[in-house]
PAZAPA-4460 file (N, C-alpha, C; in steps of 0.05 Angstrom, whole numbers, plus 32768, in hexadecimal, padded with zeros to 4 digits):
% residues 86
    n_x    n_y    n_z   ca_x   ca_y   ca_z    c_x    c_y    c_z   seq   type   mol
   7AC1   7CB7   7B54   7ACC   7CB5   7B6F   7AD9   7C9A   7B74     1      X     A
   7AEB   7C97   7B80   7B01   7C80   7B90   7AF0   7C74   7B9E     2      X     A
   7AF3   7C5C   7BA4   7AE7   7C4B   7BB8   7AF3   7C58   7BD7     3      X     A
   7AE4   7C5A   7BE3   7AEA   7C65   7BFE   7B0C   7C55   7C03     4      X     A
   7B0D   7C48   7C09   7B27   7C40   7C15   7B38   7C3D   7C07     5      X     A
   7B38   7C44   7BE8   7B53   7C4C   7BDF   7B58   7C6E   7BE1     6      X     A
   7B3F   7C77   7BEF   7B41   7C99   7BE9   7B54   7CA5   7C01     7      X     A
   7B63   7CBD   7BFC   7B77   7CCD   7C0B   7B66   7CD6   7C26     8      X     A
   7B70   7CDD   7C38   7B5F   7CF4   7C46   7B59   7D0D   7C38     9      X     A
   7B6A   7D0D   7C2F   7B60   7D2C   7C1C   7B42   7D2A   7C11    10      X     A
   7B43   7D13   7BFC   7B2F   7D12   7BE9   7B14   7D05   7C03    11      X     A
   7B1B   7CFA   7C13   7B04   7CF3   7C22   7AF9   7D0A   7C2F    12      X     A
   7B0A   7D21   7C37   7B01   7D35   7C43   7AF2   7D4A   7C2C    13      X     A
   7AF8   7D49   7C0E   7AF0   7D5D   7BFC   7AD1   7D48   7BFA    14      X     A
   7ACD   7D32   7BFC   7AB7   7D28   7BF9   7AA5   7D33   7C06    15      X     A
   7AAA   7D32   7C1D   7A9C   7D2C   7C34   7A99   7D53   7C3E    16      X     A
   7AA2   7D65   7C33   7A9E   7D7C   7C37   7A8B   7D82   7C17    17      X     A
   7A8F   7D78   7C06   7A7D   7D78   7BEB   7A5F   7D6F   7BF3    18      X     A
   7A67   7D5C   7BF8   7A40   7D4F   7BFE   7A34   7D64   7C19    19      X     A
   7A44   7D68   7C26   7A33   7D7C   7C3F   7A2F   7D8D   7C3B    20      X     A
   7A41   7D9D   7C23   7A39   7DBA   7C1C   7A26   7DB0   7BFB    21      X     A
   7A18   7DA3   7BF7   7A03   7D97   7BE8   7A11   7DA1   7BCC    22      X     A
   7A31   7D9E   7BC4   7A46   7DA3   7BAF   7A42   7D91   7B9D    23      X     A
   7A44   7D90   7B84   7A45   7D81   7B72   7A6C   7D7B   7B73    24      X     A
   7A74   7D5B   7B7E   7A8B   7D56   7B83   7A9C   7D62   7B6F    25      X     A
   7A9D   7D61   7B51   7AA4   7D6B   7B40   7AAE   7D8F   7B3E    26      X     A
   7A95   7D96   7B49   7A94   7DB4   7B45   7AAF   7DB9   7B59    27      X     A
   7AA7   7DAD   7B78   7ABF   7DB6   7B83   7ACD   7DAA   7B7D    28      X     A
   7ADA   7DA1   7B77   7AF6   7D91   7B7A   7B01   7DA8   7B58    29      X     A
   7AF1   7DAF   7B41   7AFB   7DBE   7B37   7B00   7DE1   7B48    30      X     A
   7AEA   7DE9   7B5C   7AF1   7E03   7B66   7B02   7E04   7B7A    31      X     A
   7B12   7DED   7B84   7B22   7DEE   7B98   7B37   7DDC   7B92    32      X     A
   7B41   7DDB   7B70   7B59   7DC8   7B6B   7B73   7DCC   7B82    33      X     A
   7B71   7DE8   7B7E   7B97   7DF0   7B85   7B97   7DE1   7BA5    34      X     A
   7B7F   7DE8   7BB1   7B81   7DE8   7BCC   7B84   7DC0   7BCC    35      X     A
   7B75   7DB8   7BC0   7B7C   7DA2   7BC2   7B8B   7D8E   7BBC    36      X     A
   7B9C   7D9F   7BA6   7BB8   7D93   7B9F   7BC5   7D9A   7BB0    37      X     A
   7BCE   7DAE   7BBF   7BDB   7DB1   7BD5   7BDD   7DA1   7BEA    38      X     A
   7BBF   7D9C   7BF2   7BBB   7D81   7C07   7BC0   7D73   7C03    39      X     A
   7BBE   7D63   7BE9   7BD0   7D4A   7BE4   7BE2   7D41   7BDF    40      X     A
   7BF5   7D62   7BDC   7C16   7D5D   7BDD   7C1D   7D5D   7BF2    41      X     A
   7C0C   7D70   7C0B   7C15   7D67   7C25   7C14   7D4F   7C32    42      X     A
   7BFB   7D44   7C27   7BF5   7D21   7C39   7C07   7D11   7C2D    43      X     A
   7C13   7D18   7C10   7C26   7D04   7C00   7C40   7D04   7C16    44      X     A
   7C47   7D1F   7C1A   7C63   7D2F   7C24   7C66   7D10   7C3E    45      X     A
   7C4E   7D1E   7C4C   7C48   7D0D   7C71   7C56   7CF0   7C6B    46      X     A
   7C42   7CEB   7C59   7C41   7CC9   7C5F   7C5A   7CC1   7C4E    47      X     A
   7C6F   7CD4   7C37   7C90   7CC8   7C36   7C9C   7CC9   7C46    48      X     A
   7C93   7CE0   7C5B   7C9F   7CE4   7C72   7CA4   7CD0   7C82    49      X     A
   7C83   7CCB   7C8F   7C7F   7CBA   7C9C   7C94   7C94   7C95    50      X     A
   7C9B   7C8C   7C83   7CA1   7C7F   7C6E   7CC7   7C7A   7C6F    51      X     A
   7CC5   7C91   7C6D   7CE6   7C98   7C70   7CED   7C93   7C8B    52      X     A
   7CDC   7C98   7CA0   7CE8   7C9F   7CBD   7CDF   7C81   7CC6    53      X     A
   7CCF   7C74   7CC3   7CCA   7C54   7CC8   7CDF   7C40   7CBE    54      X     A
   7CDF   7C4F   7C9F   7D00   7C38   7C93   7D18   7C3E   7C9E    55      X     A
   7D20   7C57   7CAC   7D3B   7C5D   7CB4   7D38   7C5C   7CCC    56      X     A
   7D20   7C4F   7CE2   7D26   7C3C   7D04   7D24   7C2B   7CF3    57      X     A
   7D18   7C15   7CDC   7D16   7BFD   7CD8   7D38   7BF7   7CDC    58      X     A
   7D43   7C08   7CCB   7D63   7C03   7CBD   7D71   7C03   7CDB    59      X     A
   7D69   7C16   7CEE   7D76   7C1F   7CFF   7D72   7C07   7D11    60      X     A
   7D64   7BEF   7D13   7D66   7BD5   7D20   7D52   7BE0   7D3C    61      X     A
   7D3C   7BF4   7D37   7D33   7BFE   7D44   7D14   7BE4   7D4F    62      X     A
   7D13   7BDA   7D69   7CFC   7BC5   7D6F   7CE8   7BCB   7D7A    63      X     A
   7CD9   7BDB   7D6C   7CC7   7BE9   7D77   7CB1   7BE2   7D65    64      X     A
   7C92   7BDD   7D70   7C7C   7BD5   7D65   7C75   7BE6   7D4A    65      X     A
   7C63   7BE3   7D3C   7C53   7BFC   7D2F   7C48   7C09   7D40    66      X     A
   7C3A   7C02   7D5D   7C29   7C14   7D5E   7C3C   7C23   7D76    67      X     A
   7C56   7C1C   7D7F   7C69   7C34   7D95   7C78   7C3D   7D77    68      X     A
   7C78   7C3F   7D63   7C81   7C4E   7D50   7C68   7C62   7D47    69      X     A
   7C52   7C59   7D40   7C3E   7C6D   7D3B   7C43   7C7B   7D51    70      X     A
   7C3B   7C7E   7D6B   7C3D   7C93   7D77   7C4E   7CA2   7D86    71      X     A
   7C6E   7C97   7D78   7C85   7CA8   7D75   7C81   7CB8   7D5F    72      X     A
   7C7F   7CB0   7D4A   7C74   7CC5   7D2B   7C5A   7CD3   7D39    73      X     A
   7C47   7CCC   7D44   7C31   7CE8   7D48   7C43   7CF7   7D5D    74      X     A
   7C4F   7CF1   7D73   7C5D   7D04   7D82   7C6E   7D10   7D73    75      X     A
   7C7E   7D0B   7D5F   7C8E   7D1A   7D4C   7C78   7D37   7D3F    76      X     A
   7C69   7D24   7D34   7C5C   7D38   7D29   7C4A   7D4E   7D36    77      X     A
   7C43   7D45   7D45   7C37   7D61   7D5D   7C4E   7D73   7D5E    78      X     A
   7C6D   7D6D   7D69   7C7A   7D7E   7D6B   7C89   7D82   7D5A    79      X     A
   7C8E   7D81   7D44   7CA3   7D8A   7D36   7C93   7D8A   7D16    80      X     A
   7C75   7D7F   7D13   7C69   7D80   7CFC   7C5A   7D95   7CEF    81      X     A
   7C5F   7DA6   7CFD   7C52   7DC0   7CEB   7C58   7DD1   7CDB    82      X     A
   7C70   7DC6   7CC7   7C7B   7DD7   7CB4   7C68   7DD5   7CA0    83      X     A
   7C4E   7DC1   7CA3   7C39   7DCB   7C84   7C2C   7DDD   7C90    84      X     A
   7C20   7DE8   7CA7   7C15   7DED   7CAE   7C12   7E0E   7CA2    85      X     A
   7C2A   7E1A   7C9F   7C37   7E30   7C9A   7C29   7E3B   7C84    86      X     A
***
């Protein structure tokens, strides 16, 4: 296992559903590969996202904090972020 704070949400959440269901981390993470490769192409997907849309207001001479940009990107994503969801 990763040291907690280099770990994904994904992998912190497969932990942390492993030890409560008294899983040998291994076992799951082999009986639930696909599902969890999926999750972490989606958290990969978010955060280029996320990434792309910060460098193109950076470019755009945009003066807005991190944190009135974070919660322009979570208002984005409430409404218009549910194409993983599908």
């Amino acid at each position: 296992m990763q040291k907690r704070q280099n770990q994904t949400a994904v992998e912190q959440l497969c932990e942390r559903i492993a030890t409560k269901s008294n899983w040998c981390a291994i076992t799951f993470y082999i009986d639930n590969e696909k599902e969890i490769k999926e999750a972490k192409e989606i958290e990969r997907k978010r955060m280029c996202d996320f990434a792309y849309y910060y460098a193109e207001n950076l470019k755009a001479g945009m003066n807005e904090t991190p944190e009135d940009f974070l919660e322009e990107y979570e208002h984005y994503n409430e409404t218009h972020g549910d194409d993983d969801k599908q």
